[in-house]
C-alpha atoms as an extended CHARMM CRD file, in Angstrom:
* protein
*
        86  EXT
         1         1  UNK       CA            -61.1160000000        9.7950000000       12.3100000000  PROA      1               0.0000000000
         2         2  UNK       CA            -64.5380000000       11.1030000000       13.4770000000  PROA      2               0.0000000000
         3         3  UNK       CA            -67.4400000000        8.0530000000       13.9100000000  PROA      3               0.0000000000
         4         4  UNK       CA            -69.4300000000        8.5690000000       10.7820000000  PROA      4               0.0000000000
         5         5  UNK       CA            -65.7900000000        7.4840000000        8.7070000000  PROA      5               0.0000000000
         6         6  UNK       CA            -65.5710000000        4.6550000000       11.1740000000  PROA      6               0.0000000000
         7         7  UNK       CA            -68.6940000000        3.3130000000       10.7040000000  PROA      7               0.0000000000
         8         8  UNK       CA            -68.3190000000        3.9890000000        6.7150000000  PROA      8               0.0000000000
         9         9  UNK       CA            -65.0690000000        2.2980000000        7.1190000000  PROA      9               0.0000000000
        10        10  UNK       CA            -66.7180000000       -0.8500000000        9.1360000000  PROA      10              0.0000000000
        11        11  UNK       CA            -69.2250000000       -0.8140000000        6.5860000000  PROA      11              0.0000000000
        12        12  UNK       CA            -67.1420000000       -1.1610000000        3.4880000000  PROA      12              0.0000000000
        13        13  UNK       CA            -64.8800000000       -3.5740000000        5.7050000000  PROA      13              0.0000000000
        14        14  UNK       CA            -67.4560000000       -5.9330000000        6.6390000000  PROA      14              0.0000000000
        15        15  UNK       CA            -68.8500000000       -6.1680000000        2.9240000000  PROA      15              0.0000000000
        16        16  UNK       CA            -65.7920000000       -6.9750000000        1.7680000000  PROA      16              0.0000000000
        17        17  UNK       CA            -65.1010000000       -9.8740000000        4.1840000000  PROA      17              0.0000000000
        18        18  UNK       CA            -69.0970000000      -11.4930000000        3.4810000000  PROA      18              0.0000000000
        19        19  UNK       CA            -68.1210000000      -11.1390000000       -0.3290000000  PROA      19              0.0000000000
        20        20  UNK       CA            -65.2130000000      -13.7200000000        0.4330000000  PROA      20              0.0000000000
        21        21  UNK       CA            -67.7870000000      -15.9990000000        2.1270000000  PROA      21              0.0000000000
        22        22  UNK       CA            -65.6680000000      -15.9670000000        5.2560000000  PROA      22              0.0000000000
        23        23  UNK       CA            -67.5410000000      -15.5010000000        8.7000000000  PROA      23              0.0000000000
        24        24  UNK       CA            -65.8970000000      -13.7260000000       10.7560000000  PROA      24              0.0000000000
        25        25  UNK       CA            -64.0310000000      -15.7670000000       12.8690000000  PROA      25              0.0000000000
        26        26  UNK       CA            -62.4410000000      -17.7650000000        9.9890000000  PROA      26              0.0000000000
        27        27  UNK       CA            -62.1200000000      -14.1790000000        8.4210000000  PROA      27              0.0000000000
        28        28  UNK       CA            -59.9670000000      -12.8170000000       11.5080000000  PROA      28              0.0000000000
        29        29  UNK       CA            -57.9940000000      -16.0620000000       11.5600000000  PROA      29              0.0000000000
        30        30  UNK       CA            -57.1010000000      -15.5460000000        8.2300000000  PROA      30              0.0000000000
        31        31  UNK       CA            -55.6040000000      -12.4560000000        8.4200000000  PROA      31              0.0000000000
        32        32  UNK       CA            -54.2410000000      -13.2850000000       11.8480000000  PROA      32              0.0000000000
        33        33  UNK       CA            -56.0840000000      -10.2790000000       13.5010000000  PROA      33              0.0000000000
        34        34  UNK       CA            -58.0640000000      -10.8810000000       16.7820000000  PROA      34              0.0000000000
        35        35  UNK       CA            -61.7060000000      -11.4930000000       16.2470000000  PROA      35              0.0000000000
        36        36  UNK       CA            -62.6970000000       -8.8770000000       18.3460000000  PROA      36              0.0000000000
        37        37  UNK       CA            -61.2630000000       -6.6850000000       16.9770000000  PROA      37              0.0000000000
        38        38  UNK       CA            -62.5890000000       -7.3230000000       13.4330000000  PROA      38              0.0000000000
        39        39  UNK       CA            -65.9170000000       -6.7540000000       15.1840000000  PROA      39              0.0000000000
        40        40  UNK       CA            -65.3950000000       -3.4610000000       16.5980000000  PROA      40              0.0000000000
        41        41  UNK       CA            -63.8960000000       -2.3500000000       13.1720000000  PROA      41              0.0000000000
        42        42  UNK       CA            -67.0180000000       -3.8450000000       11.7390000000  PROA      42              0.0000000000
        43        43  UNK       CA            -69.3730000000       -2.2150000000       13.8540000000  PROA      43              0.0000000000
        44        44  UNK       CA            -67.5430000000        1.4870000000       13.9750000000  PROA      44              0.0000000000
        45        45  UNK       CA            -65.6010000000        0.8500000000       17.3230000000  PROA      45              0.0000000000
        46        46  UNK       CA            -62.6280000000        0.7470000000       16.1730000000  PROA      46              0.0000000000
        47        47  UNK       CA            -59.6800000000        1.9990000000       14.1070000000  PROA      47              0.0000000000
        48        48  UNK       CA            -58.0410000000        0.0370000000       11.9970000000  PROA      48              0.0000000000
        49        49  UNK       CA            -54.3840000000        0.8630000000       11.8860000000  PROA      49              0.0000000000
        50        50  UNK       CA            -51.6740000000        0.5640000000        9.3090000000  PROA      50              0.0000000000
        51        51  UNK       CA            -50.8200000000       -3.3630000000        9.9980000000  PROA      51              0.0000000000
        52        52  UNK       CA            -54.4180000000       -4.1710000000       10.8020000000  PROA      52              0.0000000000
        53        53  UNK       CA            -55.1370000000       -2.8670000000        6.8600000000  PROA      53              0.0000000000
        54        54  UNK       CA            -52.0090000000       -5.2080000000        5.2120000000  PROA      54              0.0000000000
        55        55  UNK       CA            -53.5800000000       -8.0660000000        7.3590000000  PROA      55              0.0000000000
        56        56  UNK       CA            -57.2190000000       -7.6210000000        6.0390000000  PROA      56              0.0000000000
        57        57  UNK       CA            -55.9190000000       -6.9360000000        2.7020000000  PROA      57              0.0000000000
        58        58  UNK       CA            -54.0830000000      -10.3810000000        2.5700000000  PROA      58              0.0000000000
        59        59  UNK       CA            -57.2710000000      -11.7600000000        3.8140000000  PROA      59              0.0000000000
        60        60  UNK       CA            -58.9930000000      -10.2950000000        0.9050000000  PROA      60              0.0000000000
        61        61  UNK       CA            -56.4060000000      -11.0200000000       -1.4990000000  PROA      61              0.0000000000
        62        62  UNK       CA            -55.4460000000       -7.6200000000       -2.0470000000  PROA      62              0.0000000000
        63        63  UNK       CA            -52.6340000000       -5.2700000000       -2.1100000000  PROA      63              0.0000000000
        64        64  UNK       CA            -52.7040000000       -2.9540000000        1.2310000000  PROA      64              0.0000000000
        65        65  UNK       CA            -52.4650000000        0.4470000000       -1.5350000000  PROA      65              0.0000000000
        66        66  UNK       CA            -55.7480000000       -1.4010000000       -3.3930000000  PROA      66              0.0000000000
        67        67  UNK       CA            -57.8080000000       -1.3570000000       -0.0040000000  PROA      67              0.0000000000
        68        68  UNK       CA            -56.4790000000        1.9070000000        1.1420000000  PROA      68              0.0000000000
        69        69  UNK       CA            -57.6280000000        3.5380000000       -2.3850000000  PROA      69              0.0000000000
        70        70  UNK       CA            -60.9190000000        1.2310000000       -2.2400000000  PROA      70              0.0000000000
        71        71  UNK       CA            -61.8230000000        2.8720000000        1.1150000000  PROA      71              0.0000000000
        72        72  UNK       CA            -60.3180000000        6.3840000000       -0.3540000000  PROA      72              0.0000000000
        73        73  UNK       CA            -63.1490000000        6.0530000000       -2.6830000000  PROA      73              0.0000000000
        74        74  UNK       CA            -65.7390000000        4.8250000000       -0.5280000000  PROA      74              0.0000000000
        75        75  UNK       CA            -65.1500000000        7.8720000000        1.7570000000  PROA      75              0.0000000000
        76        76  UNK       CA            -64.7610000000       10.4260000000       -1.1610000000  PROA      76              0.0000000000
        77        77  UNK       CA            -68.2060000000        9.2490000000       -2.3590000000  PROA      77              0.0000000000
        78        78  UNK       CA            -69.9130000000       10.0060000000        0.8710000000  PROA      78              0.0000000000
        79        79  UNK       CA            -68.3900000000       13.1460000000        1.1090000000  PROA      79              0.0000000000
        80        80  UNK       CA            -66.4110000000       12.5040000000        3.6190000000  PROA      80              0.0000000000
        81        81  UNK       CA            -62.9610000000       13.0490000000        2.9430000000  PROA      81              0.0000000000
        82        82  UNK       CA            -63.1040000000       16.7750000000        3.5240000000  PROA      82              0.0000000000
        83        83  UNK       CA            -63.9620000000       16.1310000000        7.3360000000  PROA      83              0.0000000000
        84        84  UNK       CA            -60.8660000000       13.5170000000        7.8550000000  PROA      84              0.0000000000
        85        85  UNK       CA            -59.2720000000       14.3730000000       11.1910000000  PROA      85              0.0000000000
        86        86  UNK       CA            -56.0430000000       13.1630000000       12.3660000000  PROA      86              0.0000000000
């Protein structure tokens, strides 16, 4: 994943989380995900992997495949998709 679908990723991520109201701290506790880590997903740092997604999915009150297609979409809209690395 290259940084401009990291920090799309963050972006979406983040908005998300302030739609539930949560900060971030209660956010991360939540989802039982280190709050650090939230952060550096937030901000573009980071990756998140395949658990980190069903965690911040339950946090959301999501299915994981609902969040995986919401950022799908997110990414397809920016034209990003066809520059995915892996």
């Amino acid at each position: 994943m290259n940084d401009e679908q990291k920090l799309e990723i963050g972006k979406l991520l983040r908005e998300l989380r302030e739609n539930t109201g949560k900060e971030r701290q209660e956010f991360a506790d939540i989802c039982n995900v280190d709050v650090s880590q939230l952060l550096r997903i937030e901000r573009g740092d980071g990756e998140p992997g395949l658990m980190t997604i069903f965690k911040i999915a339950t946090g959301l009150n999501m299915k994981p495949g609902k969040l995986v297609d919401i950022i799908y979409h997110q990414l397809d809209s920016k034209e990003l998709l066809d520059r995915f690395q892996f």
